[in-house]
KEVO-701030 format. One line per field, with one value per residue (C-alpha): residue number from 1; x, y, z; chain. Coordinates in nm, 3 decimals, m for minus. Layout:
% KEVO-701030
pos	[NUM / ...]
c1	[X / ...]
c2	[Y / ...]
c3	[Z / ...]
unit	[A / ...]
***
This chain:
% KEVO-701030
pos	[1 / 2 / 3 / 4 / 5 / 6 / 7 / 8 / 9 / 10 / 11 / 12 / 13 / 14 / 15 / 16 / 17 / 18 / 19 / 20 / 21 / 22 / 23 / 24 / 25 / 26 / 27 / 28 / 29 / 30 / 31 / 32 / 33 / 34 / 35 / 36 / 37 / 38 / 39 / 40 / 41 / 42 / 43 / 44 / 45 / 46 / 47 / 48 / 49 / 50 / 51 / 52 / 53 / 54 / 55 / 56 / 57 / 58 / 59 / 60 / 61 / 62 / 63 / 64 / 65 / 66 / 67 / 68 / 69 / 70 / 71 / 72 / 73 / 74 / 75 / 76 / 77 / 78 / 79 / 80 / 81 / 82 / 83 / 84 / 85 / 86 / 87 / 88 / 89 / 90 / 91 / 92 / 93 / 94 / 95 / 96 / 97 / 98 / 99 / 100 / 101 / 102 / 103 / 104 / 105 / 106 / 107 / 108 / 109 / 110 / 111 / 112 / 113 / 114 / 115 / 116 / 117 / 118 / 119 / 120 / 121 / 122 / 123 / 124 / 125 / 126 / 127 / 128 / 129 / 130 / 131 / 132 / 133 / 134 / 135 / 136 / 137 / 138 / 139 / 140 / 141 / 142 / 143 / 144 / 145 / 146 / 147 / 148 / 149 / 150 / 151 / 152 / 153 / 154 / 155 / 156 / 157 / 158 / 159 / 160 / 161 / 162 / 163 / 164 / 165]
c1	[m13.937 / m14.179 / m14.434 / m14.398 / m14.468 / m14.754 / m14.946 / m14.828 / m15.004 / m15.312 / m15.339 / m15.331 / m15.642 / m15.830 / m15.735 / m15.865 / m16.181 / m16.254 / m16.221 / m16.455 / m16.718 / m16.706 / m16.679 / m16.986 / m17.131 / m17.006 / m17.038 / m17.339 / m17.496 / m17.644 / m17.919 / m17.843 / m18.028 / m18.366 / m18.380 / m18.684 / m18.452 / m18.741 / m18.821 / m18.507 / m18.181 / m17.879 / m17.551 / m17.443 / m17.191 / m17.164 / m17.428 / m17.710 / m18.002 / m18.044 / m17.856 / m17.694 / m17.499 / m17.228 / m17.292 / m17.139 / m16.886 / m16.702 / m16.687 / m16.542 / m16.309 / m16.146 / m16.147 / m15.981 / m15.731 / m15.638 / m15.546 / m15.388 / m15.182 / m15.077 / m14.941 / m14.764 / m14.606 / m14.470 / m14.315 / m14.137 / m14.049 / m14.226 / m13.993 / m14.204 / m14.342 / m14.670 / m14.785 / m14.709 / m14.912 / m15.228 / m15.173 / m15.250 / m15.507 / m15.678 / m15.635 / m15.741 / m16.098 / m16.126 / m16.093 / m16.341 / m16.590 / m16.536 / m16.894 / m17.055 / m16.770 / m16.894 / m17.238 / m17.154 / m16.915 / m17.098 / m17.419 / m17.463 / m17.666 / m17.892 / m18.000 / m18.367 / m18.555 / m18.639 / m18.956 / m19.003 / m18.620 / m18.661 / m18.623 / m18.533 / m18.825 / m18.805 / m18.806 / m18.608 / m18.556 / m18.510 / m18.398 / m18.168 / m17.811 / m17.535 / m17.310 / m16.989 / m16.821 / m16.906 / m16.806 / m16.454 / m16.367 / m16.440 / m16.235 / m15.931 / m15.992 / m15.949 / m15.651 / m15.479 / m15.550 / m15.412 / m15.124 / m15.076 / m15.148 / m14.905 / m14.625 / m14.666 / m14.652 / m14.325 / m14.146 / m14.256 / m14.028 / m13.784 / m13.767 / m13.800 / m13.492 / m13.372 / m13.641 / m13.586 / m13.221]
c2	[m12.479 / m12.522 / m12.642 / m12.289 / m12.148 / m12.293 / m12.262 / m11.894 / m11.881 / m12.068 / m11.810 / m11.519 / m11.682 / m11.755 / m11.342 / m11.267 / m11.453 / m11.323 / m10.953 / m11.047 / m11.126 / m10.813 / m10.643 / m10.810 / m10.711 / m10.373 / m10.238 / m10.444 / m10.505 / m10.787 / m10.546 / m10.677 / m10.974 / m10.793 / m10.652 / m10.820 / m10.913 / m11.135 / m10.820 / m10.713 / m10.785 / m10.920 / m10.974 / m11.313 / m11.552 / m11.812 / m11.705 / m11.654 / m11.445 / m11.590 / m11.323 / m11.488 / m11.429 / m11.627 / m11.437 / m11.110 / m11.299 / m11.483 / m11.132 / m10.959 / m11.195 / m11.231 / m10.834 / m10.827 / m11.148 / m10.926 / m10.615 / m10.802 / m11.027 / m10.729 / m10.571 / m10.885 / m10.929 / m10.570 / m10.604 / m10.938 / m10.768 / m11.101 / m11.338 / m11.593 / m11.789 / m11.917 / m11.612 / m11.466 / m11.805 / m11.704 / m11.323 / m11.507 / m11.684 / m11.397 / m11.170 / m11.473 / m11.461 / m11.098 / m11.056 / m11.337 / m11.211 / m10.846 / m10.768 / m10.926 / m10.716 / m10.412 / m10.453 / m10.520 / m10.215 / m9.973 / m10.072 / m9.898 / m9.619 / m9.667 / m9.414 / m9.288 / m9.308 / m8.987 / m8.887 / m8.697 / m8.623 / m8.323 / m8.404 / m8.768 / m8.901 / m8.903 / m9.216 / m9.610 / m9.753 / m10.108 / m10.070 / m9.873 / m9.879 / m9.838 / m9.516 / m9.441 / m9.370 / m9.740 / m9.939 / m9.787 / m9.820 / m10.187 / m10.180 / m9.978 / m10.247 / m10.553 / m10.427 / m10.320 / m10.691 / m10.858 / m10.596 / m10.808 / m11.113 / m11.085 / m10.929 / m11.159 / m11.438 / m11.329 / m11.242 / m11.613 / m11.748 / m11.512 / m11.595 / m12.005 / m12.094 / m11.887 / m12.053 / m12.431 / m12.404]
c3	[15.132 / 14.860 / 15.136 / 15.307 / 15.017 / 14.948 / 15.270 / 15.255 / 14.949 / 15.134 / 15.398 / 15.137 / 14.937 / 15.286 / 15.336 / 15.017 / 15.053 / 15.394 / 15.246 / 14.985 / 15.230 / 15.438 / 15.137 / 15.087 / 15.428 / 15.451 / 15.087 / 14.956 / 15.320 / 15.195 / 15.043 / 14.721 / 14.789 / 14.862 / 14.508 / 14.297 / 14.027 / 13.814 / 13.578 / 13.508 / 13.234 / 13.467 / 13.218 / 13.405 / 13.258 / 13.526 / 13.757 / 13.486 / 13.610 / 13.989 / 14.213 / 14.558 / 14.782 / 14.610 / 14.286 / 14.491 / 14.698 / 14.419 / 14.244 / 14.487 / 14.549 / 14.211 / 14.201 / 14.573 / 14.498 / 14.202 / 14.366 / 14.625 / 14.399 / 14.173 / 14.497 / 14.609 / 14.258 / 14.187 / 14.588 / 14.516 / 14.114 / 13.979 / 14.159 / 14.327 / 14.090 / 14.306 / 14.360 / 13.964 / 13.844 / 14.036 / 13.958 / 13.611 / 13.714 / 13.877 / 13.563 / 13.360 / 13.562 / 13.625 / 13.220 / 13.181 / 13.416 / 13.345 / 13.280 / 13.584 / 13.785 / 13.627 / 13.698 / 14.057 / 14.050 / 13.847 / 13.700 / 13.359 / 13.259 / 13.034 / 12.831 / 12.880 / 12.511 / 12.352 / 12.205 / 11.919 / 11.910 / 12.137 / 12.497 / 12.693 / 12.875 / 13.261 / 13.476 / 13.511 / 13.166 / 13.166 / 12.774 / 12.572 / 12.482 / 12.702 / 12.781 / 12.582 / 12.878 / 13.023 / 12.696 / 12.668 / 13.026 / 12.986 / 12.677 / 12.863 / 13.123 / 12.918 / 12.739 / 13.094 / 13.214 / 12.874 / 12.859 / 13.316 / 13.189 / 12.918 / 13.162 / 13.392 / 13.160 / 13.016 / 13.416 / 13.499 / 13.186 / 13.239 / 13.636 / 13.567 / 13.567 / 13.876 / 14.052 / 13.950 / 14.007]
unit	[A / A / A / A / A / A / A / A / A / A / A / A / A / A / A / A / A / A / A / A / A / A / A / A / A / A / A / A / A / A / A / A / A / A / A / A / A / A / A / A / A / A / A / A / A / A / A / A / A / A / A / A / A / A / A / A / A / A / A / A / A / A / A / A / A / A / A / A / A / A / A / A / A / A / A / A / A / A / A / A / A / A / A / A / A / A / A / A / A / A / A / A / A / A / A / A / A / A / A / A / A / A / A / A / A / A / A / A / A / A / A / A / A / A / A / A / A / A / A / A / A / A / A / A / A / A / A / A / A / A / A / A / A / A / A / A / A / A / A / A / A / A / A / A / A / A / A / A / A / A / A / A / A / A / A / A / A / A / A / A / A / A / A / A / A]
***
């Protein structure tokens, strides 16, 4: 039993990864790549400043395994343990990673500098602050992942001993 589990599991991270990469295809079109990236401030925690393909792959595919293992986990009310322990562990690197997955998302806007406190220069600013807007959805974001991780987390103990009896 637990061995059908498990390759059930298997064939859900092999889906997941496969609709990261034509998420790559379709949505980035690989264009991403063609950027001159040498000039410019990329926030990257694992990744640093060299863009690949990998760097947009493995981000979409924490951000789809979420969604997808939210989904499975609200159908099954949190009753299958394997797939509420990597709901964790996708929450656990979505949170972690957060920024990188909002620059591939949404870049931010920077705000253009402003000269003699009368009107905002035109043109691309590679300086400046960020928006309001963008630092409290990131904050709204993080607390909605802690507020899954820590659901999740307490469903797994609650459903533990169901599950190993």
């Amino acid at each position: 039993m637990m061995r059908k589990t498990i390759i059930k599991e298997v064939i859900w991270l092999l889906g997941c990864l496969i609709a990261a990469c034509l998420s790559h295809v379709f949505l980035a079109a690989g264009g991403a790549l063609d950027i001159n990236m040498h000039d410019t401030y990329i926030p990257g925690s694992l990744f640093g400043p060299n863009l690949s393909s990998s760097y947009f792959i493995f981000n979409y595919f924490i951000t789809v395994g979420l969604w997808a293992y939210l989904v499975r986990a609200l159908y099954f009310n949190f009753k299958v343990i394997p797939t509420d322990i990597i709901l964790l562990i996708f929450a656990a690197l979505v949170l972690y990673f957060l920024s990188d997955i909002i620059f591939i998302i949404h870049p931010p806007v920077l705000e253009p500098p402003v000269i003699d406190n009368k009107t905002p220069v035109k043109g691309l600013f590679y300086g400046g602050s960020y928006s309001n807007t963008y630092v409290w959805s990131s904050h709204i974001i993080r607390i909605l992942l802690i507020a899954i991780l820590a659901f999740t987390g307490f469903m797994i103990g609650r459903n533990w001993k169901k599950a190993t009896t």
